[in-house]
C-alpha positions as CSV (number, residue, x, y, z in Angstrom):
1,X,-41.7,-6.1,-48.2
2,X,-41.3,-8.6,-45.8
3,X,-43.0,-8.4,-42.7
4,X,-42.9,-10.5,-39.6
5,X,-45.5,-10.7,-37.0
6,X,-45.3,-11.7,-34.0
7,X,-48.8,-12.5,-32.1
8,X,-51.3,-15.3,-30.5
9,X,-54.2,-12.8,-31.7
10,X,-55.3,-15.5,-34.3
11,X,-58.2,-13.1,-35.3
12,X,-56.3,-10.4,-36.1
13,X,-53.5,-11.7,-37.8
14,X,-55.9,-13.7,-40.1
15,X,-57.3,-10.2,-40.9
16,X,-54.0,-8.7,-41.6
17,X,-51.8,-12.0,-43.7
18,X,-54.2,-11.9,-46.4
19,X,-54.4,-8.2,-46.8
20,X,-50.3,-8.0,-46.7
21,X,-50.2,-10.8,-49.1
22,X,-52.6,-9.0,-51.7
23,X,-50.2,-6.3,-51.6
24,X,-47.5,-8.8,-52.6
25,X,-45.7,-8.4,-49.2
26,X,-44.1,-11.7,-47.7
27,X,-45.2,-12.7,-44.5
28,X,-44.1,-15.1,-41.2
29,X,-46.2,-15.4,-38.0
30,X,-44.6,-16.3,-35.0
31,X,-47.2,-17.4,-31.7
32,X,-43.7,-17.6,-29.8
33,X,-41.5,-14.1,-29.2
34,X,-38.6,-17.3,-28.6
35,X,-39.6,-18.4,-32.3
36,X,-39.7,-15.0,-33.5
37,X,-36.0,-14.0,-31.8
38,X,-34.2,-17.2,-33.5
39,X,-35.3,-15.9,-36.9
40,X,-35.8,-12.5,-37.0
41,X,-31.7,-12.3,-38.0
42,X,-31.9,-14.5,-40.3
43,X,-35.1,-13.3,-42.2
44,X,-34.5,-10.2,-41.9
45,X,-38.2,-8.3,-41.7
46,X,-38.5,-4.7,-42.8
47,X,-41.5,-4.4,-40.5
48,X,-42.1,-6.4,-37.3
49,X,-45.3,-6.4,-36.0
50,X,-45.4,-7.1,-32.4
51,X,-48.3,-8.4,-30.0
52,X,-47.2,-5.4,-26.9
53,X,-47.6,-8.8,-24.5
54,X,-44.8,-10.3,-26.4
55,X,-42.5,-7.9,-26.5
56,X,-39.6,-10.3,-24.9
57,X,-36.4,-8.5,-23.9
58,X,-34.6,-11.3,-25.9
59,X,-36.2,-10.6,-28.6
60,X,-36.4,-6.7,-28.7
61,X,-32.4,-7.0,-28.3
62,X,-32.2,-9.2,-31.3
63,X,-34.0,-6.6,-32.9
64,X,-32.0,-3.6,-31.8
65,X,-28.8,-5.3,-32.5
66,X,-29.3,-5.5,-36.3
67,X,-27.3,-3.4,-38.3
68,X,-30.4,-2.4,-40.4
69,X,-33.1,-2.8,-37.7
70,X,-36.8,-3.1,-39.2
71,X,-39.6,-0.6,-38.0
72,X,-41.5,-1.9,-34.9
73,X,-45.3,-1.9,-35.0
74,X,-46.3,-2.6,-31.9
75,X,-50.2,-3.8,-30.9
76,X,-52.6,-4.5,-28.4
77,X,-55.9,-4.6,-27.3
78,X,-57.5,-1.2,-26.5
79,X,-58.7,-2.3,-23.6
80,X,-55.0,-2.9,-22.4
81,X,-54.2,1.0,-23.6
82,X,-52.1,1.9,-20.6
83,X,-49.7,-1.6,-20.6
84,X,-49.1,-1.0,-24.4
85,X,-48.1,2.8,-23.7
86,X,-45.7,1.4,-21.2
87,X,-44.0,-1.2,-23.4
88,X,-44.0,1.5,-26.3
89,X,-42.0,4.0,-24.5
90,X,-39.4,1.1,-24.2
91,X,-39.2,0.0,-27.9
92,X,-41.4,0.5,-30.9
93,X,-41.6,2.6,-33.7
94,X,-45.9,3.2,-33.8
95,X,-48.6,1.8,-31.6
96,X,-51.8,0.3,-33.2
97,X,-54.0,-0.6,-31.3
98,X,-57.1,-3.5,-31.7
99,X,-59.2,-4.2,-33.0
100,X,-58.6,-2.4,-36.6
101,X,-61.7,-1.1,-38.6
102,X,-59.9,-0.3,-41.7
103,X,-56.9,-2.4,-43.6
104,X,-56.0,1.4,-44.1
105,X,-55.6,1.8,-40.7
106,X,-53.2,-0.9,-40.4
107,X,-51.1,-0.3,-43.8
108,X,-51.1,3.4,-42.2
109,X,-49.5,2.4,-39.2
110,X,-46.9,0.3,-41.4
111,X,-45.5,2.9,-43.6
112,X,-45.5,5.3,-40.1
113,X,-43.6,3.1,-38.3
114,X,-40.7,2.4,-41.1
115,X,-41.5,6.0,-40.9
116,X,-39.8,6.4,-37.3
117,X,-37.5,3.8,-37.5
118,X,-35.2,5.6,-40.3
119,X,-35.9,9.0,-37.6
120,X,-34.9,6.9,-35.1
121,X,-31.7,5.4,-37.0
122,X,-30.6,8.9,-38.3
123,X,-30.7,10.5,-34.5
124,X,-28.8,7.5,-33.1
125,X,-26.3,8.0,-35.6
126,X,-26.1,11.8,-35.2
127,X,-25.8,11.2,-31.8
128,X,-22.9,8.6,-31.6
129,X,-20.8,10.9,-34.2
């Protein structure tokens, strides 16, 4: 699976890269949400995981414009609980929030998002036909 991530959170995406990379899952971080908008067409994630804070509009349309759209994980800090609730009820599949005890966790949140997304999909297409 290929899986962008999109985050400044250098702790937790060193926890995660290595963990999705054991599991033989191809990975790209972006620091920039500019970076990760110019790519994310190209590459062509089947997961984005996204820092709530960089949840750019640009990018988030880039997103939403692809024909197969991946699942959007987004994350934030639990201290920030209420900004990331905001931010989800605009776009994202599943909200994880930081820090993660468990690579389970994470992976969990993963597979629930792609989850949503094909929900998501299959009501949007129910609805425009």
């Amino acid at each position: 699976m290929k899986v962008m991530i999109v985050d400044k959170d250098w702790r937790f995406v060193s926890q995660v890269t290595p963990f999705l990379e054991d599991k033989a899952h191809l990975v790209v971080h972006h620091t920039h949400s500019a970076d990760a908008a110019r790519q994310v067409q190209r590459w062509k994630p089947e997961v984005v995981v996204l820092a709530a804070d960089m949840a750019s509009s640009d990018l988030i349309q880039q997103i939403y414009r692809m024909a197969e759209r991946p699942a959007v994980l987004l994350t934030e800090n639990m201290d920030r609980y209420a900004y990331a609730w905001r931010v989800w009820q605009h776009c994202g599949d599943e909200l994880l929030m930081k820090p993660i005890f468990k690579y389970a966790e994470f992976h969990e949140a993963m597979l629930q998002a792609q989850v949503n997304a094909r929900i998501a999909a299959e009501h949007a297409r129910r609805k425009a036909g």
